[in-house]
N, C-alpha and C positions, 0 to 999 in steps of 0.2 A: 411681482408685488401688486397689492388690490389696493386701487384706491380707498383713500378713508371717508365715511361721508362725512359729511359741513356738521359740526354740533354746535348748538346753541346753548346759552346757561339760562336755565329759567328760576324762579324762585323753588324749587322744585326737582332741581339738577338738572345734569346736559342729559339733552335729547338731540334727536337728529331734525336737524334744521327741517329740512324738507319734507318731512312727515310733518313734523308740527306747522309748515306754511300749508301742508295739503288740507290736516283735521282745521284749520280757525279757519280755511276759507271755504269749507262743508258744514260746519256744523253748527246747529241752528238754536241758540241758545234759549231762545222766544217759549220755547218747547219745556223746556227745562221751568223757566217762571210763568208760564202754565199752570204745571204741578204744582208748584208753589203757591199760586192762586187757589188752586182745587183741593190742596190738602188744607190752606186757611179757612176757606167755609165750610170744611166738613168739620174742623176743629174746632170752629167756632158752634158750630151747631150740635156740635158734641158737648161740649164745655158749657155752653149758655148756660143761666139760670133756668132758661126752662127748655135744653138741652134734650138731646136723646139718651143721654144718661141716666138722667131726671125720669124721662119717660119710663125708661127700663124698670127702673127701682117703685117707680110706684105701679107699675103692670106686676110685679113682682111680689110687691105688697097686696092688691088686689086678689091675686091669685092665692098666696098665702094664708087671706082672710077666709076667702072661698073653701080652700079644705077643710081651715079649723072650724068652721060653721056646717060643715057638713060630718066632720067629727065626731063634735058637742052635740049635735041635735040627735044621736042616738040615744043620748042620756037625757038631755034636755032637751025637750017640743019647742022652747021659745028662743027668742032672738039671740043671737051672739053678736057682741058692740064691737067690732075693731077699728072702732075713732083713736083706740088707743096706739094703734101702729100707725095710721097714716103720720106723724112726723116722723118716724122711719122711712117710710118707702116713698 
């Protein structure tokens, strides 16, 4: 007959005792809120009001105006206004 190992109940069901005392006295949780930390400034730098989101959309709009103006000016020699998309992008 093989002994049984020591199980523990955790909020989360039995585990084996001794595997679970070996990983909480390796494992280094610091690490983990870390990320935590690193994924909230990229978020927030994403998200901002003047965000890299932000940034994208109006690089996007820039570039958008850039074709249509290069477009148009086969028909038309003079300016093309795209003031009218920059609240878009």
């Amino acid at each position: 007959m093989s002994a049984r190992a020591a199980v523990t109940t955790t909020p989360y069901g039995e585990v084996d005792a001794a595997a679970l005392d070996g990983l909480q006295s390796r494992y280094d949780t610091t690490r983990v809120l870390d990320a935590v930390d690193t994924l909230d400034e990229l978020r927030t730098g994403l998200d901002g009001p003047e965000g890299l989101r932000d940034d994208l959309l109006r690089l996007h709009g820039r570039r958008a105006c850039t074709r249509q103006r290069r477009e148009l000016r086969g028909n038309n020699p003079g300016r093309v206004d795209c003031r009218a998309n920059r609240g878009r992008a």
